[in-house]
Every structure is written in structure tokens, then in C-alpha cells.
N, C-alpha and C positions, 0 to 999 in steps of 0.2 A: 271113508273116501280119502285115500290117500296123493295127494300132488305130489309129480318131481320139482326136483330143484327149479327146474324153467318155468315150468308155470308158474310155480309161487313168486321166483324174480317177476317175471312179466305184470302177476295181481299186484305186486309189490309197489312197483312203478308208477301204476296205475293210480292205485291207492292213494299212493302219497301226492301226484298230483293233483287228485280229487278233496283229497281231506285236507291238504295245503292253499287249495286255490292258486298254484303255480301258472300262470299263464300264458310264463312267457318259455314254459318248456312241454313239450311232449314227453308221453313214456316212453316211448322209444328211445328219446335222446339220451336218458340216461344209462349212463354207463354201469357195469356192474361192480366196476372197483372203484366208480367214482367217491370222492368223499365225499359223504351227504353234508357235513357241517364244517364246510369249509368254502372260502370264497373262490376259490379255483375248482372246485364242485359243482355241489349244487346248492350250495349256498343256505342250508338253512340253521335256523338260530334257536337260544333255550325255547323259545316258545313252541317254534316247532316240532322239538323234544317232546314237549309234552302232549303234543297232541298226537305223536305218531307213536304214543306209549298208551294213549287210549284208544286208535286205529288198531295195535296189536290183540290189547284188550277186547275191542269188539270184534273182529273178525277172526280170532285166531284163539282167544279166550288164555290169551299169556298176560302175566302179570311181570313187568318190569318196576323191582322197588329200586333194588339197587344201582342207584347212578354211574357207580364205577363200572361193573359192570353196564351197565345202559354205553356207555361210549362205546364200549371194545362192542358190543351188538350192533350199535348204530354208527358206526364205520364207515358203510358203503352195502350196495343191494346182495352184493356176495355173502357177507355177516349177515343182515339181518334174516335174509333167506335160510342159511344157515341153520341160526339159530330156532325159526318157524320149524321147519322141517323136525328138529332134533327136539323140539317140546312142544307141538300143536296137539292139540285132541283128537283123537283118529277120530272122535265118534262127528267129528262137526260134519 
């Protein structure tokens, strides 16, 4: 079952609101080039890192080891969608 780009943004959103506890933002609000780890974004921090690197892991069965990597993915919903798309498991 393969998503386009928009819907994966959209579960994206979703996701991260959910698995963040974010409450003071809707998925809609976010933007797609917002910066996710930036205070003029949406503001989240290493911890959040981690958890939305286990979010990837369970929903999308992607393994993020690399940190460096990890920032250019974790960007903004455009990267991270992105990168879902170009390495998800077709079979999920």
C-alpha cells in the first residue's frame, strides 16, 4: 500500500502531535517547511528527537541511527515525508 507525499505529511503531523503530547498545536497548524526543532517552529527538543525516531521505527519500520543524518531528515514535515516515502516498506 503505497501513500503519496500528502498523506504521509498529513499522518506525519498527526503523529507527532500524538506521540509528542503537543497540545498546544493542531496538525493542521503545522507547516510543511516549518522547522520542527526550532523555537520559531515548532519547537521541539533532543528528547523529542528521540521519540520521533521511535515513531519512524514503529510506524514506518525505518531505522534512523545516524544523527547527522537524523537533523537533515528531521528538518521540517517536507524532509521527513520525504524521506518515509523514499525508504518505507511497501509491504506495511
Amino acid at each position: 500500500m503505497n501513500k503519496n507525499l500528502e498523506e504521509i505529511k498529513k499522518e506525519l503531523k498527526e503523529l507527532l502531535v500524538e506521540s509528542l503530547s503537543l497540545e498546544d498545536i493542531e496538525p493542521e497548524e503545522i507547516g510543511d517547511e516549518e522547522p520542527l526543532f526550532d523555537e520559531n517552529g515548532v519547537g521541539l527538543d533532543s528528547l523529542d528527537g528521540v521519540e520521533v525516531v521511535v515513531m519512524l521505527q514503529r510506524n514506518y519500520g525505518l531505522d534512523v541511527k545516524d544523527m547527522q543524518k537524523g537533523r537533515e531528515i528531521f528538518q521540517s514535515i517536507n524532509t521527513l515525508a520525504h524521506y518515509v516515502v523514499k525508504n518505507s516498506e511497501t509491504e506495511k
